[in-house]
N, C-alpha and C positions, 0 to 999 in steps of 0.2 A: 795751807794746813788742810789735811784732808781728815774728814770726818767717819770715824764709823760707824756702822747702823745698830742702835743701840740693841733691834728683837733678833739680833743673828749672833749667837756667842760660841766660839771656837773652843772645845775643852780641848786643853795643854795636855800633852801628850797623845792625842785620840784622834781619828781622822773624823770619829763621828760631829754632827752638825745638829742642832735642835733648837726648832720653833720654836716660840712661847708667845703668848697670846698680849695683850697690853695689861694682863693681869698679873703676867710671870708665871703662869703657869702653862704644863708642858700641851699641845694641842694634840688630841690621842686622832685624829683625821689627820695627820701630818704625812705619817709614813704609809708604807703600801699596804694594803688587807691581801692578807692569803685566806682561803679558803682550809677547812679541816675537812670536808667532805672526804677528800681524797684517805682520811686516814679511818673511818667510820665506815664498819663495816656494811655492805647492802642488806638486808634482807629480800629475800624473794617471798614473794605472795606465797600464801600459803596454797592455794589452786598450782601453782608455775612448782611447788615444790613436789606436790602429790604426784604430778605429773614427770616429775625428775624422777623420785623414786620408784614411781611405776615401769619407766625405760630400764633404769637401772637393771629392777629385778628380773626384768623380760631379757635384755639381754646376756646375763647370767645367765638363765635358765634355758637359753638357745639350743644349746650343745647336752642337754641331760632329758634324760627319759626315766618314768618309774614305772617299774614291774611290780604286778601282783601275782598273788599266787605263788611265787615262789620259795619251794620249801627250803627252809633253812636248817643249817648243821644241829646235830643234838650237844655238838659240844660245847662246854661252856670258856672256853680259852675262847679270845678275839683274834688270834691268829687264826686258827683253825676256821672259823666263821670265818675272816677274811681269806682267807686260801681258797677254801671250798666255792664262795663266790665268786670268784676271779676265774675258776676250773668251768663255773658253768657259763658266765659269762663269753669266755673263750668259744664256749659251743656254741652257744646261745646266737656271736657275731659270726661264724661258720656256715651256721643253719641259713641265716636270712642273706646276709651279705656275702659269703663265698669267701672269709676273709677274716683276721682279729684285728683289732683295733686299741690301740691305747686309750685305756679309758679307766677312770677310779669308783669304786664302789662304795656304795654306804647305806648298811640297813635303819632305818629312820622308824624311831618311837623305841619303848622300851621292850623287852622280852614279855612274852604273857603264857603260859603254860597252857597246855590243852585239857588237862584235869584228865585227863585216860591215865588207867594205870601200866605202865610199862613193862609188859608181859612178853611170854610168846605167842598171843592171842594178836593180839595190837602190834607187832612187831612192823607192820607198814605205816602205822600210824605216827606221826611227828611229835616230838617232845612237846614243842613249841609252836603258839600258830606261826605263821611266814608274816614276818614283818613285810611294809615294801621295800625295794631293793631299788634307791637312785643311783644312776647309772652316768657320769657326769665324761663324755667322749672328749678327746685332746681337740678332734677334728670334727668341724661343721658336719664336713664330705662322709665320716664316718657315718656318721648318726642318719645323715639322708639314705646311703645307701642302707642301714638295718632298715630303717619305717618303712621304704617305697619295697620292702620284699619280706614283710612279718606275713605274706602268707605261704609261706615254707614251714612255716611252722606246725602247718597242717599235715608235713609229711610224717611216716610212719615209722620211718630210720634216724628222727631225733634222738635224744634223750630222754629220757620219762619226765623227768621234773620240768620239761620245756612245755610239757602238752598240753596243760590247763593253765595256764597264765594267759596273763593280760596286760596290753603295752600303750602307754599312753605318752604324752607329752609331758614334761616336767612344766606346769602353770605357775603364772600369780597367784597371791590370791584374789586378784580383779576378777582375773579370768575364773581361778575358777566358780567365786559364785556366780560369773554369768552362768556356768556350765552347769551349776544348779538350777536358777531360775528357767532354765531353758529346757531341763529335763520334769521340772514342773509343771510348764507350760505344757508338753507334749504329755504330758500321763492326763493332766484335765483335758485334755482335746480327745486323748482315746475315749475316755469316759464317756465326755456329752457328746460327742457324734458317734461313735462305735460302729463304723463303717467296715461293713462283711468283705472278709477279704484283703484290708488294708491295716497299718501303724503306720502311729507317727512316733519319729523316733527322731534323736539328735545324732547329725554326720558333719560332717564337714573338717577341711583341715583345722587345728586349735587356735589359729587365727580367724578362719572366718567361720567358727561353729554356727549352724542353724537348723531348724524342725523342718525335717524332709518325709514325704507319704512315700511310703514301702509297701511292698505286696509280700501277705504272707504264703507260707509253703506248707502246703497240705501236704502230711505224709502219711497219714490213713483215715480211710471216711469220715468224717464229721471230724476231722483232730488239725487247726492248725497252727503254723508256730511260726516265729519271723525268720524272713535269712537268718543264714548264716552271713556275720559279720567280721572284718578286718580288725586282729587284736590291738587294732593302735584306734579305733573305734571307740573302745571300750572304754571308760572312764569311770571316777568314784566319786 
């Protein structure tokens, strides 16, 4: 006669099998533990994350440059503004680069009136101040070749609305309050050392900006004033 083992009971119909303890009841350590980990989302540190969205924005911002200075249309249709920038643009990559470039425009902040009154007195005068004008290139290769040759822009057979602008790097905002504190640092430095003959001013590519000693340019007795500067230099 053979005996069966009373703690092992076969449910009819079911292939499943269950323990039970000398109590009868079901022993929850029987079967195998899965982990949930796998289903719960991670968080990242909040340091690992500032640092994600910091790449993020930096590399976004690779391919785009902002212009100041540049006067905008009087019109108030957004085509027309869009047209019109696209027209100078066009020159704008000409002048420096030799060349147009696929690239998307967008003036950034709201319209602000110049309060002049719109006469025939004023008639060179702009409706509007010149918003900035981000400049967002298809191609890396574009964008290198305008910056390494913004100083064409010195010449005399530009455009008029090209001659007093000024061209920068599209920043973080990491960057740019370094590019603040750093133009702070150099204005207290002119102050307390006030060294005849020299500024300190901020250069450098917008990756490694830093306060470099310049010698200024005397253009009449007793008058001096800094170089002249690279308008990709220039920053706000």
């Amino acid at each position: 006669m053979t005996r069966t083992n009373p703690d092992l009971i076969i449910m009819a119909g079911s292939a499943k099998t269950t323990n039970r303890t000398d109590h009868g009841k079901q022993n929850k350590h029987s079967g195998p533990r899965y982990s949930n980990r796998s289903n719960q989302k991670r968080k990242r540190p909040l340091t690992q994350t500032k640092e994600h969205n910091h790449f993020r924005a930096k590399r976004i911002r690779q391919r785009n440059i902002i212009i100041f200075g540049l006067r905008e249309s009087d019109s108030s249709l957004k085509q027309d503004i869009q047209g019109e920038d696209e027209l100078l643009i066009d020159e704008f990559c000409m002048t420096t680069a030799g060349q147009t470039a696929e690239c998307k425009t967008t003036r950034m902040g709201k319209r602000v009136e110049n309060g002049e009154p719109q006469d025939a007195a004023n008639a060179d005068i702009p409706k509007y101040k010149p918003r900035p004008l981000r400049v967002e290139f298809k191609d890396l290769d574009d964008k290198k070749k305008v910056m390494s040759n913004l100083t064409n822009l010195g010449k005399d057979a530009i455009h008029p609305r090209l001659k007093r602008i000024s061209v920068r790097n599209d920043m973080t905002p990491d960057e740019r309050m370094k590019e603040r504190q750093l133009k702070s640092e150099a204005k207290r430095m002119n102050e307390e050392r006030d060294e005849a003959g020299f500024l300190f001013v901020v250069r450098g590519p917008y990756w490694e900006r830093k306060i470099t000693r310049i010698k200024k340019r005397a253009d009449k007795p007793g008058e001096e004033r800094e170089l002249p500067r690279r308008p990709t230099e220039e920053t706000q």
